[in-house]
py3Dmol code that shows the C-alpha trace and the ligand (Angstrom):
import py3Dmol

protein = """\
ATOM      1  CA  UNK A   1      24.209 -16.476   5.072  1.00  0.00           C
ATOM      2  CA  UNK A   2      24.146 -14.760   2.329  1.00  0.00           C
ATOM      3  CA  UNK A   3      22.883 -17.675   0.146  1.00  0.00           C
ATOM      4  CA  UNK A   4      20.378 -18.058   2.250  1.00  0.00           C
ATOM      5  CA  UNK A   5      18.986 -14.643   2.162  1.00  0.00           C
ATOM      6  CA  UNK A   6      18.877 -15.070  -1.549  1.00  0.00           C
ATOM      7  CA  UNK A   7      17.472 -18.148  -1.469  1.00  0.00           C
ATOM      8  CA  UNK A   8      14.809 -16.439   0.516  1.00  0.00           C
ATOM      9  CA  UNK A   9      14.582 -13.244  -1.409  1.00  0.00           C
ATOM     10  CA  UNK A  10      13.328 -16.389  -4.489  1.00  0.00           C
ATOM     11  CA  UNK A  11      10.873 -18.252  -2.064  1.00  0.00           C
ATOM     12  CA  UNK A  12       9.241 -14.982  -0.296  1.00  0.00           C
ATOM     13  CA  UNK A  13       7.225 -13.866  -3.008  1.00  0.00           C
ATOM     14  CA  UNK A  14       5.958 -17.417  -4.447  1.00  0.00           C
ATOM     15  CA  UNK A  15       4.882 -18.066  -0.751  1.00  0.00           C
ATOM     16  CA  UNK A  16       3.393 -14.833   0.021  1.00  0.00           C
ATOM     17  CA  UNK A  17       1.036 -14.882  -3.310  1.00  0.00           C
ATOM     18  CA  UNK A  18       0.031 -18.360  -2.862  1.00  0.00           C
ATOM     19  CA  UNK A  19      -1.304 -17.803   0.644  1.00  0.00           C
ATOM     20  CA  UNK A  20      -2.892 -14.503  -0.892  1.00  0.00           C
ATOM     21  CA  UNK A  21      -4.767 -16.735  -2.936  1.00  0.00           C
ATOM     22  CA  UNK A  22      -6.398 -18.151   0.299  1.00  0.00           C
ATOM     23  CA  UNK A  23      -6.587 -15.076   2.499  1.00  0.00           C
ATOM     24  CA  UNK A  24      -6.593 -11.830   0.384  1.00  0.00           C
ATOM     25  CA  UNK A  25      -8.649  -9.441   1.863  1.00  0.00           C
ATOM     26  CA  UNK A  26     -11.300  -7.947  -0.392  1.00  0.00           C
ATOM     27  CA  UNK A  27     -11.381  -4.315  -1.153  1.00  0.00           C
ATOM     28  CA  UNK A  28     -12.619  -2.255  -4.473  1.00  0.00           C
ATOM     29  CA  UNK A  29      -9.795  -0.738  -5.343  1.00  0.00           C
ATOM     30  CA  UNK A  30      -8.033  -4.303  -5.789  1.00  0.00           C
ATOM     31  CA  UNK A  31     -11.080  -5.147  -7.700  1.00  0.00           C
ATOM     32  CA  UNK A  32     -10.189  -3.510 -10.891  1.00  0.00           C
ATOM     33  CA  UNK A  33     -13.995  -1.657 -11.159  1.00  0.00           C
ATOM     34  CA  UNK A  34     -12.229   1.669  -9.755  1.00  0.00           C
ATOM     35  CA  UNK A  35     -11.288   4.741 -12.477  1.00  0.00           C
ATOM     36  CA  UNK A  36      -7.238   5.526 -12.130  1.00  0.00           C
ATOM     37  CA  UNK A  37      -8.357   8.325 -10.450  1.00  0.00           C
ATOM     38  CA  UNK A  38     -10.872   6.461  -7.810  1.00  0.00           C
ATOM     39  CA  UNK A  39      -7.288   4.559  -7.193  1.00  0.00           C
ATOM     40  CA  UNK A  40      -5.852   7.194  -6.463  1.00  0.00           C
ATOM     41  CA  UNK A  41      -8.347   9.035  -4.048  1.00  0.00           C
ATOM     42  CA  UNK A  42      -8.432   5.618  -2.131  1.00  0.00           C
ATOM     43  CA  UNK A  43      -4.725   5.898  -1.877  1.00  0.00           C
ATOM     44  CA  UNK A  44      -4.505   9.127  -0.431  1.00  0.00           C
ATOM     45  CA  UNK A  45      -7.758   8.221   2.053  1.00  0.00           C
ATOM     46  CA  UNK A  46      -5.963   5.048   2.989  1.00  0.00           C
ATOM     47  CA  UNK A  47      -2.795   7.312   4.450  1.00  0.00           C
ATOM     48  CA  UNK A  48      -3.264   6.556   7.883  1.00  0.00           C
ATOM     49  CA  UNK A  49      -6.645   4.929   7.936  1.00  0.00           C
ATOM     50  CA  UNK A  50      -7.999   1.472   8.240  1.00  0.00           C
ATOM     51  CA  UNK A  51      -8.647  -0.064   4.893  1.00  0.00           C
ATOM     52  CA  UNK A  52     -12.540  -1.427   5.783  1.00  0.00           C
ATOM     53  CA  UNK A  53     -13.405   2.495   6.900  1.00  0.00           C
ATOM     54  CA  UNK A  54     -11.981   3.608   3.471  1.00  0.00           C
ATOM     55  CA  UNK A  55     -13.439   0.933   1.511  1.00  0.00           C
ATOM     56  CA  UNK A  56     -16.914   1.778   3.229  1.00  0.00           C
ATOM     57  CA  UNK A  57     -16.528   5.535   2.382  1.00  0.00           C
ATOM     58  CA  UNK A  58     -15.859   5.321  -1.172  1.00  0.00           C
ATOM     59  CA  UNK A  59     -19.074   4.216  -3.107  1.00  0.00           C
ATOM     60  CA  UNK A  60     -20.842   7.124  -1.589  1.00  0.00           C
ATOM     61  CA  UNK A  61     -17.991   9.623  -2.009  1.00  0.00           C
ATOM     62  CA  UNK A  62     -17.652   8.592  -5.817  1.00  0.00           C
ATOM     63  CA  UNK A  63     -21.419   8.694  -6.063  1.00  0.00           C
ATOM     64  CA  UNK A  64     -20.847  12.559  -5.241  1.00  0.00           C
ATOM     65  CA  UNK A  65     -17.741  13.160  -7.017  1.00  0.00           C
ATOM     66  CA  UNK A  66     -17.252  10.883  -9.303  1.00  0.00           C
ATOM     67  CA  UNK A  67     -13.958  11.949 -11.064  1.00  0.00           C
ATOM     68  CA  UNK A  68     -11.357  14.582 -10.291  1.00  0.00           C
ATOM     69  CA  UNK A  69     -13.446  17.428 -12.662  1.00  0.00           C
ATOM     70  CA  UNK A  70     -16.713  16.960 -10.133  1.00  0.00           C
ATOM     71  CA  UNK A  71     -14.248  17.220  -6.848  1.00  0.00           C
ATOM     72  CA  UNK A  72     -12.490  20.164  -8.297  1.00  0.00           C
ATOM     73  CA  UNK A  73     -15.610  22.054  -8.725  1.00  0.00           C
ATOM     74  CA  UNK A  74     -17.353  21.442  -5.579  1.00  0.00           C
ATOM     75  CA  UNK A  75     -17.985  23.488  -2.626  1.00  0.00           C
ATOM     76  CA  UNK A  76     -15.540  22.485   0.029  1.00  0.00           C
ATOM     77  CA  UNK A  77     -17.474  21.952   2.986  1.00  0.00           C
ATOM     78  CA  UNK A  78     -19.449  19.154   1.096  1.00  0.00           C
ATOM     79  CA  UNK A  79     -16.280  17.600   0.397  1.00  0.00           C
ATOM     80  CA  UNK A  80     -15.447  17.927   4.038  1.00  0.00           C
ATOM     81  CA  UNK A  81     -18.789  16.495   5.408  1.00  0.00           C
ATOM     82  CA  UNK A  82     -18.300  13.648   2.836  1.00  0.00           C
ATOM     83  CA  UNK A  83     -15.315  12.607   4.674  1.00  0.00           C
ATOM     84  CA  UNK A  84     -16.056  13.716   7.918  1.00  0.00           C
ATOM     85  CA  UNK A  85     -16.426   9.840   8.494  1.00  0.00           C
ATOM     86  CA  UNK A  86     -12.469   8.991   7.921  1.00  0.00           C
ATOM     87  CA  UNK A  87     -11.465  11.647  10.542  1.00  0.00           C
ATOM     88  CA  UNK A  88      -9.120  14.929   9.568  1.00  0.00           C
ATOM     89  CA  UNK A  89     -11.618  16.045   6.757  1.00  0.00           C
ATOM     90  CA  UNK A  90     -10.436  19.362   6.484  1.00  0.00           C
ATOM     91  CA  UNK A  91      -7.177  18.308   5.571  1.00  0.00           C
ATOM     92  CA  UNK A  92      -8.481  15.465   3.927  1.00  0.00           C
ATOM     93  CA  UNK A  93     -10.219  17.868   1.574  1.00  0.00           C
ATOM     94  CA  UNK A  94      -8.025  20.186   1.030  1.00  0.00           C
ATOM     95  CA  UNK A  95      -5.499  17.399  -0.361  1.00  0.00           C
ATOM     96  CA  UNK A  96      -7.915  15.527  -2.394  1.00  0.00           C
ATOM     97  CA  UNK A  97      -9.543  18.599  -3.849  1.00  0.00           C
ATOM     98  CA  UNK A  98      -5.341  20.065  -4.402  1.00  0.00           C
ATOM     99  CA  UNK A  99      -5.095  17.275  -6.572  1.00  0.00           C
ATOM    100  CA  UNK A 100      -8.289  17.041  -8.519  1.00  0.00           C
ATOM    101  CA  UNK A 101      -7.885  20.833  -9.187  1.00  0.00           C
ATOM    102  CA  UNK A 102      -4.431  19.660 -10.696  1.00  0.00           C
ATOM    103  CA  UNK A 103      -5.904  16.538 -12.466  1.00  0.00           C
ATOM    104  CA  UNK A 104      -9.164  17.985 -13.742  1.00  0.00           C
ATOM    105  CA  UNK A 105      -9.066  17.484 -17.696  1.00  0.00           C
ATOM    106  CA  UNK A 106      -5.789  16.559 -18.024  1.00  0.00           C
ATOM    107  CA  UNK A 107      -4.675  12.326 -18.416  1.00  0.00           C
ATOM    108  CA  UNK A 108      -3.850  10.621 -15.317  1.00  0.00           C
ATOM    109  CA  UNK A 109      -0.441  10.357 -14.852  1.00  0.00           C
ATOM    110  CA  UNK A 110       1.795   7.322 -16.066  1.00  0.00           C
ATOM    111  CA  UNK A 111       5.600   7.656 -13.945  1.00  0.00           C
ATOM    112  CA  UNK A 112       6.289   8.460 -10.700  1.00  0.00           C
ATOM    113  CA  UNK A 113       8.326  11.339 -11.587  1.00  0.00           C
ATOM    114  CA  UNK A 114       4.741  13.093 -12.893  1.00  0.00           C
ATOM    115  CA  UNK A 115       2.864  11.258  -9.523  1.00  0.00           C
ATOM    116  CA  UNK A 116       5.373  12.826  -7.260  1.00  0.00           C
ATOM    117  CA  UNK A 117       5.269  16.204  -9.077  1.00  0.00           C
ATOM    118  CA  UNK A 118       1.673  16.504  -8.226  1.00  0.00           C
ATOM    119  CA  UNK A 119       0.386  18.147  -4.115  1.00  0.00           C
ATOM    120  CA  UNK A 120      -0.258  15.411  -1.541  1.00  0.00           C
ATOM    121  CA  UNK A 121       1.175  12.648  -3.574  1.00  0.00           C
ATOM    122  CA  UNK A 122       4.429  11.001  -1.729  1.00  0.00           C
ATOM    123  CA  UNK A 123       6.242   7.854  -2.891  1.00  0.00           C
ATOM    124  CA  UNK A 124       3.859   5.155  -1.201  1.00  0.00           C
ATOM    125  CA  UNK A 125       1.022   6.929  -2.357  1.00  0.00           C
ATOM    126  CA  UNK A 126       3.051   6.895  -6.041  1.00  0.00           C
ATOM    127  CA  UNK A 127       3.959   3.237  -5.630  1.00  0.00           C
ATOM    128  CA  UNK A 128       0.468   1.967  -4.790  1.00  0.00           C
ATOM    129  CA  UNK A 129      -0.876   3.842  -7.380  1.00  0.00           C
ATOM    130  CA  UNK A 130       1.677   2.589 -10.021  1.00  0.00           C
ATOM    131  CA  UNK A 131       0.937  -1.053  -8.415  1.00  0.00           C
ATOM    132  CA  UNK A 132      -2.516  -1.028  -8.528  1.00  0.00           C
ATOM    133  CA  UNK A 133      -3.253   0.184 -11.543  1.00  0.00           C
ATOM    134  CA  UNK A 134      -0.169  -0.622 -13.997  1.00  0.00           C
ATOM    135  CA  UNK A 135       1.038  -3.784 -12.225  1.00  0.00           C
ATOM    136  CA  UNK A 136       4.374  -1.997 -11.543  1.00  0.00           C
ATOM    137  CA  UNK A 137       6.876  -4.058  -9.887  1.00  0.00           C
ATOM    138  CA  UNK A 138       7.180  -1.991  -6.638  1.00  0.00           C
ATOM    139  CA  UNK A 139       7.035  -2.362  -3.567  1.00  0.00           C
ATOM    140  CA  UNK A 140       4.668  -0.573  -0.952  1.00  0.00           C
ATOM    141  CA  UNK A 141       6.893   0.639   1.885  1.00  0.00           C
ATOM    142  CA  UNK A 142       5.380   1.220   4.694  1.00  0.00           C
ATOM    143  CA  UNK A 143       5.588   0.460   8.170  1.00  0.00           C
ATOM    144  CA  UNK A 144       3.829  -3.038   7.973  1.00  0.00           C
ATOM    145  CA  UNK A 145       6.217  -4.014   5.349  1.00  0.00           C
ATOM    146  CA  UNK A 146       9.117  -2.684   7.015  1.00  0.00           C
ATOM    147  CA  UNK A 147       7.633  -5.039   9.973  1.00  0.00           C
ATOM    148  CA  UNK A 148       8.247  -7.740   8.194  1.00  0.00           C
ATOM    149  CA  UNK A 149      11.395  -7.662   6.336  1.00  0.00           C
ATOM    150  CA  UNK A 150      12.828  -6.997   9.406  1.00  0.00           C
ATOM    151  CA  UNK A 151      11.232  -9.569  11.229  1.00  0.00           C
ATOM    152  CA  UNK A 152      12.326 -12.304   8.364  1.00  0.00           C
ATOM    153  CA  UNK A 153      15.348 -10.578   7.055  1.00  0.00           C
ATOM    154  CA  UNK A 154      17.523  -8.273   9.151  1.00  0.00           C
ATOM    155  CA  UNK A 155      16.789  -5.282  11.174  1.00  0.00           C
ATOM    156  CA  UNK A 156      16.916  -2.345   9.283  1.00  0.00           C
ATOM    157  CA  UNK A 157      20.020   0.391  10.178  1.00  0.00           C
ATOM    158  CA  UNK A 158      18.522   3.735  10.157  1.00  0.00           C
ATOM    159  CA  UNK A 159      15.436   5.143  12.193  1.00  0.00           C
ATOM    160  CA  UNK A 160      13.725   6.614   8.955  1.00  0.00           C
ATOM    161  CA  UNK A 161      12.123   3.436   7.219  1.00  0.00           C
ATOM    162  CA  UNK A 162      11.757   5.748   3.914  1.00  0.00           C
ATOM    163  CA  UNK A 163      16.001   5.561   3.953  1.00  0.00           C
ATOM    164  CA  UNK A 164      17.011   2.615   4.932  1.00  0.00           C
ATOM    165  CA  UNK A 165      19.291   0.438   2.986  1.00  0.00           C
ATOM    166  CA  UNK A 166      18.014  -2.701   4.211  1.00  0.00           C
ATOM    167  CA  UNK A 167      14.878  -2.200   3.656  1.00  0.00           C
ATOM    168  CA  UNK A 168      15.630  -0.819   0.089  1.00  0.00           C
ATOM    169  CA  UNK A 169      17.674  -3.354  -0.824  1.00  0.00           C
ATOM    170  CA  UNK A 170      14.780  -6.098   0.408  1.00  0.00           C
ATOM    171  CA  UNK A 171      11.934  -4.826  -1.066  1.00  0.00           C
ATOM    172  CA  UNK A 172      13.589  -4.041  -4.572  1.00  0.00           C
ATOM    173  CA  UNK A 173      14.839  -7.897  -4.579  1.00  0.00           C
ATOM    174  CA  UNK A 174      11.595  -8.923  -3.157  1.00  0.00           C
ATOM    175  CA  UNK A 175       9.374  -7.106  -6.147  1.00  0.00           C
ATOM    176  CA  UNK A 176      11.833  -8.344  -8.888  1.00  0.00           C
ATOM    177  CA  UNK A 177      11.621 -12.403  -7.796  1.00  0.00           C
ATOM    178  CA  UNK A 178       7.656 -11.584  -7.835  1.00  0.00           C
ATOM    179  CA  UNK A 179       5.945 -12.956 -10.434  1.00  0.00           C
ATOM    180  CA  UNK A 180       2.189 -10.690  -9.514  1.00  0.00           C
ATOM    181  CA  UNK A 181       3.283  -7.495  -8.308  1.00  0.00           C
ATOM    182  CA  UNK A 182      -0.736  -6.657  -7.078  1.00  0.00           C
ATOM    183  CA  UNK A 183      -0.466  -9.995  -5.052  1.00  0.00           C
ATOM    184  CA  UNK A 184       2.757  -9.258  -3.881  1.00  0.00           C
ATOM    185  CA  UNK A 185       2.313  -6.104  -2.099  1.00  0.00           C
ATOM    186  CA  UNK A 186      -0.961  -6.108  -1.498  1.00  0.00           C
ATOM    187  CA  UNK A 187      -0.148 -10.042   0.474  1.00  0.00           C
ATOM    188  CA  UNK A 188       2.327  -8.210   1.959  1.00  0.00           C
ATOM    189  CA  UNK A 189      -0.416  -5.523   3.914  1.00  0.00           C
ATOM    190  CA  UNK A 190      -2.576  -8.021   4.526  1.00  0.00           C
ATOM    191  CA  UNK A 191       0.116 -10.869   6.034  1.00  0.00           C
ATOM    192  CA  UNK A 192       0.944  -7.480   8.095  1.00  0.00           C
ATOM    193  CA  UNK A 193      -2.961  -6.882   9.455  1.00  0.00           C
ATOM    194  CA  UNK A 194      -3.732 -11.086   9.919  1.00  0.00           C
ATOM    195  CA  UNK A 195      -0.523 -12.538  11.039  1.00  0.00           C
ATOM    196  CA  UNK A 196       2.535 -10.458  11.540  1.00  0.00           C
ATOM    197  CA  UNK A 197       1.025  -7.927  13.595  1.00  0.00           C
ATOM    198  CA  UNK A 198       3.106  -5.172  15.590  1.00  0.00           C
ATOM    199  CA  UNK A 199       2.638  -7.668  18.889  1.00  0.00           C
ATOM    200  CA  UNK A 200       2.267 -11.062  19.592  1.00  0.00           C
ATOM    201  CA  UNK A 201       2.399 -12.314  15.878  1.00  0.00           C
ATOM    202  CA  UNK A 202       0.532 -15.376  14.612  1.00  0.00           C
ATOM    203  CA  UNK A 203       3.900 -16.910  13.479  1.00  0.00           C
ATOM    204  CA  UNK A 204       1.570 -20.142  13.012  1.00  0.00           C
ATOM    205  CA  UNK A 205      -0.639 -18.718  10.487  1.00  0.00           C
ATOM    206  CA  UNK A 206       2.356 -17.233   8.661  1.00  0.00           C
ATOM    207  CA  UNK A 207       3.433 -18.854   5.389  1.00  0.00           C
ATOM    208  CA  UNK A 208       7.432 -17.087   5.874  1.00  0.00           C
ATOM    209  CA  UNK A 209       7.561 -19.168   9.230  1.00  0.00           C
ATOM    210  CA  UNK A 210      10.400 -21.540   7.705  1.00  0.00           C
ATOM    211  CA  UNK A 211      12.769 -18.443   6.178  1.00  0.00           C
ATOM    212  CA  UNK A 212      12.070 -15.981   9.183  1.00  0.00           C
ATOM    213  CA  UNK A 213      14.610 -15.335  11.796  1.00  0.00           C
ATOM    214  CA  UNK A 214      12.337 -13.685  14.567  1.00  0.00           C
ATOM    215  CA  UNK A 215       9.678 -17.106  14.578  1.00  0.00           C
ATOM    216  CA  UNK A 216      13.559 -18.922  14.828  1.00  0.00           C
ATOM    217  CA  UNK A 217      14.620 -16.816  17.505  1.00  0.00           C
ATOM    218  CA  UNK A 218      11.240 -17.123  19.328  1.00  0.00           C
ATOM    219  CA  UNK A 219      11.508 -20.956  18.714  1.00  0.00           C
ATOM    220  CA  UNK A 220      15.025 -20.855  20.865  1.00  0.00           C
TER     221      UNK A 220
END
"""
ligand_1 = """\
8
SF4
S 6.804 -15.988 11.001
Fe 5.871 -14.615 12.522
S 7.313 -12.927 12.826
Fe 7.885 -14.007 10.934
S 6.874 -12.867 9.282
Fe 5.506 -14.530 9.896
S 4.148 -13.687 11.475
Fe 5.878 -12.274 11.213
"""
view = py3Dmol.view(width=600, height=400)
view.addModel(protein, "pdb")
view.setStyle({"model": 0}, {"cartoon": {"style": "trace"}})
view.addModel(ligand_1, "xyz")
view.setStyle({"model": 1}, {"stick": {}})
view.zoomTo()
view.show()
C-alpha cells in the first residue's frame, strides 16, 4: 500500500503535465505578459470566481490601473464600478486597493512570509502567486485539489482542508516529484474544472484513472 502510494506520488505529476500539454486552459496570467503585481490582482479576483469572468475583466481593469501606484491613488467608487462585473466589488475594492496602498513604490514581494504579512493575502493566494511567477514548487490548495487527492489518494481526516495532514502530506510529495511546478498546479485546477468535477466525474477523460481509488471503486 504504501509502495503504491509512492509509486503514485512519482507517476501523478508526469501524467498530470503531459495531459496539460493537450488540455491546458488558456488564461493571461499563465501567459507570462502579466506584471508580478497584475499576478497578483488576478489572484485575489480569482478567490471565489470563475477563471474566464476574471480573465475577461482584467485587460480593461489594468488599462485603468495599471500597477499598484495607479490603484492606490484612485477614487474608490471607480475601482468599485470596474469590478462591479466579478460580483462583491465593494469588498473587492477595498482588498485590492488595501494592498496596492501597501505595495505602491515599494518591490513586490519575494517569500511568503512578506506575501502573508501583507492585507487580503492568505496562503493560496501566496502560493499561486509564488507559483506563477517564481516557479515555486507549491502546491495550490484548494478545494478542487483537495477533490482530487482524495479521490486518488485517501480521504482526508479533518473537516478544514487548510489542516489536514493528508492533504499536506500529498500535495508537498506531489510538488516535489514535479518536474514544472506552473504545469503542475495549474493541471491540477484545470483536471478539477474538465474531468474531476464535484459530481459525476469524467473518470474517462482523466489521465490518474489507472492510480485512482474512487474510478476503482466505481469500477466494482
Ligand atoms: S479518475 Fe475520475 S475520480 Fe479519479 S481523479 Fe480522475 S476524474 Fe477524478
Amino acid at each position: 500500500m504504501v509502495s503504491e502510494r509512492a509509486s503514485a506520488i512519482e507517476a501523478v505529476p508526469r501524467l498530470l503535465e503531459a495531459w496539460y500539454a493537450q488540455n491546458a486552459r488558456d488564461f493571461r496570467w499563465r501567459r507570462g505578459e502579466l506584471t508580478p503585481w497584475q499576478v497578483l490582482v488576478a489572484e485575489v479576483c480569482l478567490q471565489q470566481t470563475m477563471s474566464p469572468r476574471v480573465d475577461a475583466l482584467l485587460p480593461g481593469f489594468f488599462a485603468q490601473f495599471p500597477d499598484a501606484a495607479s490603484l492606490a491613488a484612485a477614487p474608490r467608487e471607480a475601482v468599485e464600478s470596474a469590478l462591479r462585473p466579478l460580483g462583491f466589488q465593494r469588498k473587492r475594492a477595498a482588498v485590492l486597493q488595501g494592498l496596492a496602498k501597501a505595495l505602491a513604490g515599494r518591490d513586490m514581494p519575494h517569500t511568503r512570509e512578506e506575501l502573508l504579512s501583507l492585507p487580503g493575502v492568505g496562503q493560496y493566494v501566496a502560493a499561486a502567486f509564488l507559483c506563477a511567477v517564481n516557479g515555486e514548487a507549491t502546491f495550490l490548495l484548494d478545494v478542487n485539489f483537495a477533490r482530487i487527492v482524495e479521490r486518488v489518494f485517501a480521504p482526508r481526516l479533518r473537516p478544514d482542508l487548510r489542516d489536514d495532514p493528508v492533504l499536506e502530506q500529498v500535495g508537498r510529495a506531489l510538488a516535489a516529484a514535479a518536474t514544472d511546478p506552473r504545469r503542475f498546479n495549474w493541471a491540477m485546477l484545470d483536471l478539477g474544472a474538465l474531468a474531476c468535477r464535484p459530481s459525476a466525474p469524467r473518470c474517462d477523460r482523466c489521465p490518474l484513472v489507472a492510480h485512482c481509488a474512487h474510478a476503482a471503486e466505481v469500477e466494482e
